[in-house]
N, C-alpha and C positions, 0 to 999 in steps of 0.2 A: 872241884870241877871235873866232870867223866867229858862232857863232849860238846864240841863247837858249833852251832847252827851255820851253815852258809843260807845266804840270801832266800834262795829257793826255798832249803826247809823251813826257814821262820816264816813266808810267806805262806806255805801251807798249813803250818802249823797254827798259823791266826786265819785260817779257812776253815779248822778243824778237820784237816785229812786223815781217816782213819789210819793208814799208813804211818804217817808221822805218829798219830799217838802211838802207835805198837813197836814202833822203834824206840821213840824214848823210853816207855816202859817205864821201868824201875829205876832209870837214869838219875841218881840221887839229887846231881847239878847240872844247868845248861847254862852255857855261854857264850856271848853275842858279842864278836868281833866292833868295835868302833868301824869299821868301814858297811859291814853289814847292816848295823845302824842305820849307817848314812844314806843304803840304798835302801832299804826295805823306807824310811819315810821319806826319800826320794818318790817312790813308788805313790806310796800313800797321798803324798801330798797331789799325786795326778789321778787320781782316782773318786772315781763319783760314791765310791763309799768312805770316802775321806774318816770322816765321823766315825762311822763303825770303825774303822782300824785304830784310827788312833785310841778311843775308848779301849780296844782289844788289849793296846801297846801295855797302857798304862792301868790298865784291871790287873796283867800279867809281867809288870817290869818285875816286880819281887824274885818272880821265880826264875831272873837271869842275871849272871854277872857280866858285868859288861869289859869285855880286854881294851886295852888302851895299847896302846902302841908306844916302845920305847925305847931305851938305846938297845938292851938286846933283842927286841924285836927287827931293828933297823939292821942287825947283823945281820941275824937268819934271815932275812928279805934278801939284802946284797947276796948273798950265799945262793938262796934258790933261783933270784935273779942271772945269775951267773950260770949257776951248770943247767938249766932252763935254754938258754940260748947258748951254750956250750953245744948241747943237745939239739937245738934245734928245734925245741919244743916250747915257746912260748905260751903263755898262757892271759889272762887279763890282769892287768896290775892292780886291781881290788883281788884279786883271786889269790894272786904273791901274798898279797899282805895278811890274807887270812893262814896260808899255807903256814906262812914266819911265825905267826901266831901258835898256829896248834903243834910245831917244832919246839917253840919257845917251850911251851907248858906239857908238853906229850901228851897231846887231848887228838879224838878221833876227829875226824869234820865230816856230819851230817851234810851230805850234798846228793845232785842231780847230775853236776857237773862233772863229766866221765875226765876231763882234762886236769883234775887234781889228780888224778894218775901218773904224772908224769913226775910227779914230785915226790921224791928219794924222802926217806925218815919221817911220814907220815900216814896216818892211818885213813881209810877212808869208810865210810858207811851212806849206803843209798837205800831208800825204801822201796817199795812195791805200790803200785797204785792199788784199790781199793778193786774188789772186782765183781 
């Protein structure tokens, strides 16, 4: 596994955003947080292209591993959760859990979200809109 999709990027990435393909590039493996999951068919399931995405999901499950959340994951959560509000810098508690995740494995996380900045021992990567 090279790097973690947050919500956003999988979302765009079943848009087919040019952006997103030029960042994953050559990215041998992607992989998709269990809570990511949970939002991105959250999403779907309120969306009048219901159909189209979920066909997306599942034409394209192959090409991701999916993280599961586990006792060491529940660590590094408590851990960011902590110095997060140490700091004063909270952030969304799906957002923790992705964070704990890409700590867990020292995988990058594809995001939008400028506020996984705040979180020590982890890498971040954002794309470029198309222009």
């Amino acid at each position: 596994m090279a790097l973690i999709l947050d919500t956003n990027a999988l979302s765009a990435f079943a848009e087919g955003d040019p952006g997103i393909a030029r960042e994953i590039g050559d990215e041998p493996h992607l992989a998709i947080p269990v809570v990511v999951l949970s939002e991105y068919l959250y999403g779907v399931r309120r969306s009048r292209f219901r159909r189209r995405y979920e066909r997306w999901l599942s034409d394209n499950s192959d090409a991701f591993t999916l993280l599961e959340i586990g006792a060491q994951t529940a660590s590094h959560y408590a851990d960011i959760r902590r110095e997060l509000r140490d700091a004063g810098l909270p952030i969304p508690v799906n957002d923790v859990w992705v964070a704990a995740l890409a700590r867990e494995y020292r995988l990058a996380v594809l995001t939008r979200d400028r506020h996984f900045e705040a979180v020590t021992g982890i890498r971040i990567r954002a794309w470029r809109p198309e222009t």
